[in-house]
N, C-alpha and C positions, 0 to 999 in steps of 0.2 A: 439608669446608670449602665446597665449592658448595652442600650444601643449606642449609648456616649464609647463604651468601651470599644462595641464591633468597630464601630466608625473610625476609629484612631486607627485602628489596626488595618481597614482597610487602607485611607488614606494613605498608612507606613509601607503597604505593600503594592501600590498604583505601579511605580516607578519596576518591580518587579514583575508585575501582571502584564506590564504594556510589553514586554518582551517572552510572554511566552505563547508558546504555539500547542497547538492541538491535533494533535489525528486520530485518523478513521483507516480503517481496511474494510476494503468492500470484499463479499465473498461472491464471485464468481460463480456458478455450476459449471461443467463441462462436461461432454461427455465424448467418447471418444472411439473409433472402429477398432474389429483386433487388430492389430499390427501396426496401427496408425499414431502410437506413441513414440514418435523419434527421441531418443536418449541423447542423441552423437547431436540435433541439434537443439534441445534443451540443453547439455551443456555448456555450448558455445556460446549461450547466454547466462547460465548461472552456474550454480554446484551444486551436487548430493547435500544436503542438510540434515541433521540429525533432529530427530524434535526432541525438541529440549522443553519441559512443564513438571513441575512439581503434583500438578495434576493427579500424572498416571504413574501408574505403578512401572519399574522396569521393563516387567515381562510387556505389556501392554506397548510402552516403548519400542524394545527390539519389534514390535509386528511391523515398525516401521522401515525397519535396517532393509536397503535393497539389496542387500547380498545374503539374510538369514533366510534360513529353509524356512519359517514360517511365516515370511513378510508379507501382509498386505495390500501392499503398494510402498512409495516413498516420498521424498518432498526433495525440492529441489529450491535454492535461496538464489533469487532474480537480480542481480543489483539495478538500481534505477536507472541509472543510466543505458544499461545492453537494455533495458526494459523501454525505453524510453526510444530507442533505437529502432528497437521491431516490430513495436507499435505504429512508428510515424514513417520510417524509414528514412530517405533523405531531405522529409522536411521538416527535421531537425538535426540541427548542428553539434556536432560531439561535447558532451558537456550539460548540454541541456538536460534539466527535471524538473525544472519549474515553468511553468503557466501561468496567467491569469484567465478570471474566467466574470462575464459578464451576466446579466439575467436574461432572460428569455426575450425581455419588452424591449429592450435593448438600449437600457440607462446606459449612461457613459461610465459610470462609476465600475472600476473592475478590482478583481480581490486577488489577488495571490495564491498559490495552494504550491505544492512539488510532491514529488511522488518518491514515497520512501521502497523499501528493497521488498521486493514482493516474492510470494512463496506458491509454489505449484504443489498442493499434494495430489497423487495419482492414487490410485486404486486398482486394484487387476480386474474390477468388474464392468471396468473402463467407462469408470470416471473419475474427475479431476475436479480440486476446487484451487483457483488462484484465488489468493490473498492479497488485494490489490492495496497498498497502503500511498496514504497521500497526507499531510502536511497542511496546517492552512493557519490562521491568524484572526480568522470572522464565521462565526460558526454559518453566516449566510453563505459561504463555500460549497457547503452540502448541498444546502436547498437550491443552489443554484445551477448544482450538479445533476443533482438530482430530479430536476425538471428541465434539463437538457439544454443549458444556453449553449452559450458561446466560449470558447479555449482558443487561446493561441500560445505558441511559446513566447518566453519573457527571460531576460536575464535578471537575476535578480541577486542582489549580495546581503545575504540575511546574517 
């Protein structure tokens, strides 16, 4: 009787499931020379972000503020699209953050992903970790990613 029940309930929920999406943020390392963190053009691409997590305690928080006397670095919030820009530069078109991405053997079959607002945290012992978030619909996205096929840009109206 409970698999009769699960089953119902999956069935009820197909027409919802087929519409949702999934993501990932990949974490980046970086590391980086003294003086070799431009502010003025990390800007240009994103803003100062506060880390926001019910995680950590206040105090632990403010170590993030880059203007507190005891900050240890800061984080900056990327939107996809300037992200998407200075990654590719001018070969992609303003507007673009989505992709598809093929597998490596080079099936014809290709998946979708986009790339959601990504986050730089710095650190003054210079290093950085970007938060690289992406979007996708087929969990074979990752795997596909992940062993390095093929991307190109794609318009896509999800």
């Amino acid at each position: 009787m409970e698999l009769e029940t699960a089953l119902t309930e999956f069935f009820e929920m197909r027409p919802i499931l087929a519409k949702a999406r999934m993501g990932t943020y990949f974490i980046i390392p970086l590391r980086y020379e003294a003086g070799a963190l431009r502010h003025d053009r990390i800007q240009a691409l994103g803003r100062p972000w506060d880390v926001t997590t019910m995680d950590l305690s206040e105090t632990v928080k403010r170590l993030f503020y880059a203007d507190d006397t005891a900050s240890i670095g800061g984080c900056y919030q990327i939107d996809a699209e300037a992200l998407c820009q200075a990654l590719f530069g001018g070969e992609t078109a303003p507007g673009i953050t989505a992709f598809s991405v093929s597998d490596k053997n080079g099936c014809a079959e290709r998946l979708p992903f986009s790339f959601y607002h990504a986050y730089l945290y710095y650190f003054h012992t210079r290093v950085a970790f970007l938060c690289l978030g992406i979007g996708y619909g087929d969990m074979r996205v990752l795997r596909w990613i992940c062993n390095l096929g093929f991307a190109e840009p794609c318009r896509l109206s999800l």
